[in-house]
PASEBA-1860 file (N, C-alpha, C; in nm, 3 decimals):
! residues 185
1> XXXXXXXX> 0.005/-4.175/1.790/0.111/-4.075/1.805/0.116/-3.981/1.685 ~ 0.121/-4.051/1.517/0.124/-3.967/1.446/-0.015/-3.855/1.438 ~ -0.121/-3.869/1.485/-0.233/-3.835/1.453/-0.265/-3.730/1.554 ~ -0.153/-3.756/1.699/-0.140/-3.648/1.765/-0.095/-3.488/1.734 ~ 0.049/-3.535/1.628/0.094/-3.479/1.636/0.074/-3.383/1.465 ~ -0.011/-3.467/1.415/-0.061/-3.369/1.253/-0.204/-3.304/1.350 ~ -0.263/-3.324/1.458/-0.363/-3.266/1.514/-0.266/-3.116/1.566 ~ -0.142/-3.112/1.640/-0.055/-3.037/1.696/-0.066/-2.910/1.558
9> XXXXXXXX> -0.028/-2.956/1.444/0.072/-2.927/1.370/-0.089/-2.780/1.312 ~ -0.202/-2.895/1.295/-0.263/-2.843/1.244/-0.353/-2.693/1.380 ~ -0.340/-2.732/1.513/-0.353/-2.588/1.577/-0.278/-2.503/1.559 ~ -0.157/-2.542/1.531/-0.044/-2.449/1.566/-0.056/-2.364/1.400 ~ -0.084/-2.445/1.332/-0.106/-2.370/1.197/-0.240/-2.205/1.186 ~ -0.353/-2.300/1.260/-0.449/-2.280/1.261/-0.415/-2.112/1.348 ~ -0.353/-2.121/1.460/-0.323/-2.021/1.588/-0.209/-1.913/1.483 ~ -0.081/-1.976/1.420/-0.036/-1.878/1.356/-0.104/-1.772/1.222
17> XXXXXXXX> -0.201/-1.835/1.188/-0.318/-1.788/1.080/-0.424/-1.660/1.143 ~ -0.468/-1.710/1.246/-0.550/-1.631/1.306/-0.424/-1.505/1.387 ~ -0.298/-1.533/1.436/-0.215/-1.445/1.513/-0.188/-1.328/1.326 ~ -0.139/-1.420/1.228/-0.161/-1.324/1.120/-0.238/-1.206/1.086 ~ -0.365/-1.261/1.080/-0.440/-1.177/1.060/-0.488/-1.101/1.152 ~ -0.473/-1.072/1.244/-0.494/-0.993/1.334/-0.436/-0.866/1.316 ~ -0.292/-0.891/1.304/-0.182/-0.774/1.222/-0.232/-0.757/1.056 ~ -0.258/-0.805/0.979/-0.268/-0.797/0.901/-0.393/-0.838/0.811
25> XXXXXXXX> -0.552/-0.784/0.845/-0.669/-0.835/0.786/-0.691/-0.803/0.662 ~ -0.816/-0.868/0.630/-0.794/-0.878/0.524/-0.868/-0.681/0.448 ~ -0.866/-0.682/0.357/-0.858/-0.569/0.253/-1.009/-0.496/0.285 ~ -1.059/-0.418/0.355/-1.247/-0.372/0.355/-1.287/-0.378/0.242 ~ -1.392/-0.419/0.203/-1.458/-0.401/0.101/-1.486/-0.218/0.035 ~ -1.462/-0.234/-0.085/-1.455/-0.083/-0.156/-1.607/-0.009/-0.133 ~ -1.628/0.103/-0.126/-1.742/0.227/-0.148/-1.747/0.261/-0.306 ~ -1.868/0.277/-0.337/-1.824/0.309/-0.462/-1.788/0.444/-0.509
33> XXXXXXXX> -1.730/0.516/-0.393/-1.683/0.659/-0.418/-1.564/0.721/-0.338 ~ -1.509/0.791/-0.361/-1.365/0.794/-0.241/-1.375/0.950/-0.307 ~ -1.335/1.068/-0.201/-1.335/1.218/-0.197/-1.161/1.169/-0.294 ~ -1.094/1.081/-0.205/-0.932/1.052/-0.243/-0.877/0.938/-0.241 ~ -0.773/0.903/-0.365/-0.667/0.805/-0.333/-0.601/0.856/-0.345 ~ -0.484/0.748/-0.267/-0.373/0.781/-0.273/-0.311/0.672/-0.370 ~ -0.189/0.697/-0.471/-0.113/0.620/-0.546/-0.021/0.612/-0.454 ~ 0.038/0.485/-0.403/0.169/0.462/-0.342/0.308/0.509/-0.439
41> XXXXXXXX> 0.381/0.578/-0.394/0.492/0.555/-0.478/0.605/0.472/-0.475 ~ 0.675/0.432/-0.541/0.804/0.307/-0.566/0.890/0.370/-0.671 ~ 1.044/0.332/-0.687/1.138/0.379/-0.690/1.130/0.391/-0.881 ~ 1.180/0.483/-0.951/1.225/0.516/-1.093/1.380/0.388/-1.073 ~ 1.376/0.366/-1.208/1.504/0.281/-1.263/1.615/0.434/-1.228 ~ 1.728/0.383/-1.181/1.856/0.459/-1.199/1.866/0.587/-1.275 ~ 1.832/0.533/-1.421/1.860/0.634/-1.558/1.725/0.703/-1.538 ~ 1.637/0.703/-1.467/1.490/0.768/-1.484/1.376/0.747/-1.476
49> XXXXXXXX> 1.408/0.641/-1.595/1.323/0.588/-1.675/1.204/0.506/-1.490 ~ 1.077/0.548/-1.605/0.995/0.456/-1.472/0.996/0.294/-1.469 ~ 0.988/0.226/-1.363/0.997/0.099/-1.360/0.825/0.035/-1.363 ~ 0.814/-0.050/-1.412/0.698/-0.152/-1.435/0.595/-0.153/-1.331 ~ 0.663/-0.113/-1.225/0.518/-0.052/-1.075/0.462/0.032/-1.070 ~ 0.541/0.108/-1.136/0.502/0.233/-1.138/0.436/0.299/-1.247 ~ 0.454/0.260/-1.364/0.361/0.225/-1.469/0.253/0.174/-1.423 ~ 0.226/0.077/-1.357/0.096/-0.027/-1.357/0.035/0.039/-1.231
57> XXXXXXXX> 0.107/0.107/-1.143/0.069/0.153/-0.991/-0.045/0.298/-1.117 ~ 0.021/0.310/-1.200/-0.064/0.523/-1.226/-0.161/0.448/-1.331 ~ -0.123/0.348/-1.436/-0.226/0.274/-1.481/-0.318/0.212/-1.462 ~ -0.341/0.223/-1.282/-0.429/0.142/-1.228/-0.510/0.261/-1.161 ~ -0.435/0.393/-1.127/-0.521/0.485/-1.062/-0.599/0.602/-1.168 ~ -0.537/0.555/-1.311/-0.578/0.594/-1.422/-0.737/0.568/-1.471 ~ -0.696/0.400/-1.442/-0.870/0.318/-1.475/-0.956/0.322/-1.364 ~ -0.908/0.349/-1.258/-0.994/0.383/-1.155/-1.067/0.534/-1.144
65> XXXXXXXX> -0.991/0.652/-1.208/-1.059/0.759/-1.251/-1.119/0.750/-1.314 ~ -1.117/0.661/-1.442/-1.196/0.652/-1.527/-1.357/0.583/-1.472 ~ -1.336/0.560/-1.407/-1.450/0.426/-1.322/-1.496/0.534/-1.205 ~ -1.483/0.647/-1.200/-1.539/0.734/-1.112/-1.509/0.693/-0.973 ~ -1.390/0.608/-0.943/-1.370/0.586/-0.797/-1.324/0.650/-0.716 ~ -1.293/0.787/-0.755/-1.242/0.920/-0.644/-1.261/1.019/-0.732 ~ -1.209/1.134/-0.626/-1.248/1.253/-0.697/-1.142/1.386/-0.708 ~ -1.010/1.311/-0.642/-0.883/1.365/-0.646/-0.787/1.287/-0.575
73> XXXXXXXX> -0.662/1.281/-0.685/-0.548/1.160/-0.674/-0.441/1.238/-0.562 ~ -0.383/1.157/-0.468/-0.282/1.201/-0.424/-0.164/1.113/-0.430 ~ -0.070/1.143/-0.527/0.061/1.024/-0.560/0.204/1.105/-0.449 ~ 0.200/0.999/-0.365/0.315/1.005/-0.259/0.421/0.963/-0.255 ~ 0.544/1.001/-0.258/0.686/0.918/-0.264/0.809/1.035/-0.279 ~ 0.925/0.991/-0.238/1.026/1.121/-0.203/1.119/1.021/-0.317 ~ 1.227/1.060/-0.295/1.352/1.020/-0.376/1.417/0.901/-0.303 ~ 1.431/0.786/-0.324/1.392/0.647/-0.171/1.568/0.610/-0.257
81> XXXXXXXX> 1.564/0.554/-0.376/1.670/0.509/-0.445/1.760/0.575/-0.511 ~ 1.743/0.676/-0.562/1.818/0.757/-0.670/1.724/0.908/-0.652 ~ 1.789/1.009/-0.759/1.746/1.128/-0.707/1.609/1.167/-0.772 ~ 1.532/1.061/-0.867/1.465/1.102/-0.919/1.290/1.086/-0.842 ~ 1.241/1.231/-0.803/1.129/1.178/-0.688/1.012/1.105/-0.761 ~ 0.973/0.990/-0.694/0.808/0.913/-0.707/0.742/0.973/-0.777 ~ 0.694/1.036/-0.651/0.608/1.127/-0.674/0.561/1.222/-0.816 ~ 0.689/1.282/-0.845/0.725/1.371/-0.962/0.713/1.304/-1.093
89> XXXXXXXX> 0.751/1.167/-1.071/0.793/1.127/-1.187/0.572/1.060/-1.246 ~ 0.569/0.995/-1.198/0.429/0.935/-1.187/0.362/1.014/-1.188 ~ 0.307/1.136/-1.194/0.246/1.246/-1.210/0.270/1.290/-1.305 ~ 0.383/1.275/-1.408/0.427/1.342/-1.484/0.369/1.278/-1.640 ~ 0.393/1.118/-1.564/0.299/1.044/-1.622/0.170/1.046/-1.699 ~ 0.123/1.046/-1.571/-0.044/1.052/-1.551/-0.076/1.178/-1.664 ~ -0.027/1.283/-1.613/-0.052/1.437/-1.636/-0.046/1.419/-1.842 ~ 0.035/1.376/-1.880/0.063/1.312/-2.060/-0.053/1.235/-2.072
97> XXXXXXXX> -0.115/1.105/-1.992/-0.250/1.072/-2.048/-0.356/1.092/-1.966 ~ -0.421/1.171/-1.854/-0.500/1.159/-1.799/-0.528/1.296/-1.795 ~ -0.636/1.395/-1.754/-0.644/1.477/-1.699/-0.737/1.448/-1.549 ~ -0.659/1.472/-1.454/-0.767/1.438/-1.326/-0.703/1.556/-1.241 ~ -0.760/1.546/-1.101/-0.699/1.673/-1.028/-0.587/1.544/-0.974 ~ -0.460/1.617/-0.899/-0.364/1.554/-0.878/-0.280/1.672/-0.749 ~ -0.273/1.605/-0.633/-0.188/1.612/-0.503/-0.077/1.549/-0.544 ~ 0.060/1.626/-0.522/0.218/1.552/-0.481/0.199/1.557/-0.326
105> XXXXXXXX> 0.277/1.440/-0.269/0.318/1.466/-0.145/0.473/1.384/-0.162 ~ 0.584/1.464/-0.119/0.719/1.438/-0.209/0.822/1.413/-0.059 ~ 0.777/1.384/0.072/0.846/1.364/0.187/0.888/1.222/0.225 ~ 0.752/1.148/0.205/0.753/1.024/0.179/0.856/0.929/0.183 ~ 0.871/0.843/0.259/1.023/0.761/0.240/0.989/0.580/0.234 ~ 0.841/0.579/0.258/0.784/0.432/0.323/0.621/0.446/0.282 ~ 0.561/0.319/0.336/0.412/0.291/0.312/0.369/0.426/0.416 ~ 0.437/0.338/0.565/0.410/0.446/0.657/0.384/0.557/0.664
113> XXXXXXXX> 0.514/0.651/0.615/0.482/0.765/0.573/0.414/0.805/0.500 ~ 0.372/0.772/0.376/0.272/0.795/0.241/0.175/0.829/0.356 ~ 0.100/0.731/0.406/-0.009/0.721/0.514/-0.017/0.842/0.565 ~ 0.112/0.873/0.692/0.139/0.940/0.748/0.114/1.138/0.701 ~ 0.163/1.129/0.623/0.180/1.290/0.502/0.066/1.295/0.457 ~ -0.044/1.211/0.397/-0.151/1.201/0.310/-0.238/1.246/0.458 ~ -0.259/1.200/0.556/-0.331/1.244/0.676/-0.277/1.332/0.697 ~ -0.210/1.418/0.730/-0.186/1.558/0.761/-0.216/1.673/0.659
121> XXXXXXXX> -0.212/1.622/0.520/-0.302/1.713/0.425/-0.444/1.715/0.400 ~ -0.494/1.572/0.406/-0.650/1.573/0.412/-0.731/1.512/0.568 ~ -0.700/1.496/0.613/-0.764/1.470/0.775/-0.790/1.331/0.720 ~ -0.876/1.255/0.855/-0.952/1.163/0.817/-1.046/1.161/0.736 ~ -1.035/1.118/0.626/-1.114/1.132/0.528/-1.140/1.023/0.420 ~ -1.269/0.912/0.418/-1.231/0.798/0.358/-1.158/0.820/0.179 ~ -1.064/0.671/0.237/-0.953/0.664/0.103/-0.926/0.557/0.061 ~ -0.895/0.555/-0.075/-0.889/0.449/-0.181/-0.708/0.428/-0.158
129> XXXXXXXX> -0.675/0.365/-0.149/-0.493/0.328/-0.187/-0.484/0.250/-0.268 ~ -0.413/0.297/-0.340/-0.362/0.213/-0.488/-0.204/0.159/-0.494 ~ -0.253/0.066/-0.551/-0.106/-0.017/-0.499/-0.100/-0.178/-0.582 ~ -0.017/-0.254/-0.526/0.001/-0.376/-0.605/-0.123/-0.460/-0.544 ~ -0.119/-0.578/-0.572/-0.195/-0.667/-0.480/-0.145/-0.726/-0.370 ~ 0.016/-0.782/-0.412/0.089/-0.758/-0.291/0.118/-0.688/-0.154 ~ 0.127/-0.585/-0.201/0.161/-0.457/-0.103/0.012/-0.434/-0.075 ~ -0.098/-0.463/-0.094/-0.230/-0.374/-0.062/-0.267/-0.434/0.100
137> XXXXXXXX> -0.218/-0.547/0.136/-0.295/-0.601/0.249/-0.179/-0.578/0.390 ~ -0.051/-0.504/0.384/0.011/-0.453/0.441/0.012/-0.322/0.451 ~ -0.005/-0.257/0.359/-0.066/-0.087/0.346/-0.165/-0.036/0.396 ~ -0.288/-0.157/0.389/-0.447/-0.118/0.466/-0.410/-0.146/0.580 ~ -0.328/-0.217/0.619/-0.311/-0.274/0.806/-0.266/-0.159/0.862 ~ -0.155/-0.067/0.763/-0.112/0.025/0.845/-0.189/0.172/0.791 ~ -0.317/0.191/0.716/-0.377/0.237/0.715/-0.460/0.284/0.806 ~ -0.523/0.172/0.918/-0.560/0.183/1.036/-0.565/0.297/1.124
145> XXXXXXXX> -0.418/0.284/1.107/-0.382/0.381/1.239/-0.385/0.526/1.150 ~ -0.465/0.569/1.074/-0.452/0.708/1.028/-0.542/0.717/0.983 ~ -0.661/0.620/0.883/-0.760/0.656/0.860/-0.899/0.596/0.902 ~ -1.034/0.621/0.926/-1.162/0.573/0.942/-1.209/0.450/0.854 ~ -1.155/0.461/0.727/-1.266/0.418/0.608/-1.149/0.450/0.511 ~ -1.103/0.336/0.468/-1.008/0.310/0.357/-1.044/0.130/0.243 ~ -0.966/0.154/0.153/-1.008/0.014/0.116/-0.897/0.040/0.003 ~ -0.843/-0.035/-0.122/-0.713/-0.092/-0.200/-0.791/-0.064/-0.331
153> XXXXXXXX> -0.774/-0.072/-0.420/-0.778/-0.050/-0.565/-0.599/-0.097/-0.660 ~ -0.642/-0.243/-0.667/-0.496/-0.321/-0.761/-0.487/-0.362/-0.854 ~ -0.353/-0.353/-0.901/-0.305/-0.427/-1.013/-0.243/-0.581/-0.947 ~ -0.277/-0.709/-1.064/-0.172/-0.810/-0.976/-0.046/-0.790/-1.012 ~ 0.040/-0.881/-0.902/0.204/-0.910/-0.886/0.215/-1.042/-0.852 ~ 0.271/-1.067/-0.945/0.318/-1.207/-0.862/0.477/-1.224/-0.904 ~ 0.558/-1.107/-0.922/0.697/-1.133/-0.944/0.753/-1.225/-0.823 ~ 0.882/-1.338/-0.877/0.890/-1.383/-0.730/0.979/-1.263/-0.630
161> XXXXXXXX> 1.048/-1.232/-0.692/1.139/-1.093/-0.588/0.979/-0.972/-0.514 ~ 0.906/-0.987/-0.536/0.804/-0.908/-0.483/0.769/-0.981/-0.390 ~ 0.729/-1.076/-0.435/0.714/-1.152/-0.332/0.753/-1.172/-0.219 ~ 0.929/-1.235/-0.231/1.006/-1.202/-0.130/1.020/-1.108/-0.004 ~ 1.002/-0.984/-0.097/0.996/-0.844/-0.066/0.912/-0.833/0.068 ~ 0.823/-0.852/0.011/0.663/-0.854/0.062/0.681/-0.943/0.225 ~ 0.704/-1.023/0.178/0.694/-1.156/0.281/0.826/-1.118/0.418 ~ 0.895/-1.069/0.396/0.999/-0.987/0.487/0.970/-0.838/0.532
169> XXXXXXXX> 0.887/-0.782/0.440/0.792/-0.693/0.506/0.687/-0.679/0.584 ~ 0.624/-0.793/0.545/0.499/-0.809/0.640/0.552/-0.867/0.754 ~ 0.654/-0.954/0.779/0.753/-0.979/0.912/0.758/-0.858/0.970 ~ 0.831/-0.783/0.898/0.884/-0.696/1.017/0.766/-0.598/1.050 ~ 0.686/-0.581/0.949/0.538/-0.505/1.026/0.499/-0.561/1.113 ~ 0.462/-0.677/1.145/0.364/-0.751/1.194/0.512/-0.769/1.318 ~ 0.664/-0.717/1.341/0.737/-0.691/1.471/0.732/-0.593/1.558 ~ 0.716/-0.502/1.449/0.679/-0.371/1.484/0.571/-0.354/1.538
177> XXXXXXXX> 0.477/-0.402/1.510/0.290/-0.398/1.601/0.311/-0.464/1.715 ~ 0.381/-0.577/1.738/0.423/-0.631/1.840/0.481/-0.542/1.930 ~ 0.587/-0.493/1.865/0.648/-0.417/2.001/0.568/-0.318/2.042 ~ 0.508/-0.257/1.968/0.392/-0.075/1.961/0.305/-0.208/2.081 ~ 0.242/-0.284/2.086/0.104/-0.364/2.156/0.218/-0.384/2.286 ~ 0.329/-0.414/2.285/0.384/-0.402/2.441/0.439/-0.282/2.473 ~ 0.425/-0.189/2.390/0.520/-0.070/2.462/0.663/-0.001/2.442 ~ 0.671/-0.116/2.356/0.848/-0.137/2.334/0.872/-0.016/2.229
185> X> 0.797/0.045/2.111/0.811/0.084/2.045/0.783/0.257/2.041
END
């Protein structure tokens, strides 16, 4: 009986793993050249000041210029928390230690959208997204639906509130594909 039921435990594991990834695969392997990334944007602290993602999000698309992995940045994000935009601020950044070419796209409210706005300025066109390590394997899923040929460029996270974050996000993505695959959406 017990051996039935750790056999049970272990399809049902096995079936929710594979139903996972289906919504959510894993990361394509990188090109060693991208025309573009995109920097995700995430929210400024209250007073301005940039927060620790966002630092490490332009510090990561920083060393990746440096590493010749694209050939023009596009940093996406609107004003999500407070009035100070993503976009603006992380560029402003960059622009003090980097010189690279640099796209705002400042409409932005979500992953989605980033996606969404970044394809209507450059077409399909393969792209690098830069992002946490967290956030990278929910961002490429919904990458899909907008581009040919994409792949992640990260910094790690393992805050536990990111985590959290993350893990209630990829829920409700992976509800949302559900309903879009019946219609509902």
């Amino acid at each position: 009986m017990l051996n039935k039921l750790i056999l049970w435990i272990i399809a049902a594991a096995a079936l929710l793993f594979l139903f996972y990834r289906y919504f959510v695969p894993r990361i394509p392997k990188r090109a060693a050249r991208y025309p573009y990334a995109l920097l995700l944007g995430c929210p400024s602290h209250d007073d301005g000041t940039m927060s620790t993602s966002q630092i490490l999000r332009c510090q990561t698309a920083m060393e990746a210029w440096k590493e010749h992995a694209f050939d023009q940045l596009i940093i996406s994000g609107s004003n999500v928390k407070n009035e100070f935009t993503e976009a603006l601020v992380m560029k402003e950044y960059i622009d003090e230690r980097c010189a690279m070419p640099i796209l705002t796209e400042t409409k932005a409210r979500n992953t989605y959208e980033n996606l969404k706005y970044t394809k209507e300025m450059i077409g399909d066109v393969p792209l690098l997204i830069i992002t946490s390590s967290l956030h990278a394997p929910r961002a490429c899923a919904m990458a899909r639906d907008f581009f040919s040929t994409y792949s992640a460029c990260t910094y790690p996270d393992h805050k536990p509130r990111h985590i959290f974050r993350e893990i209630v996000s990829r829920l409700l993505f992976i509800w949302i594909e559900i309903k879009k695959k019946l219609g509902l959406y």
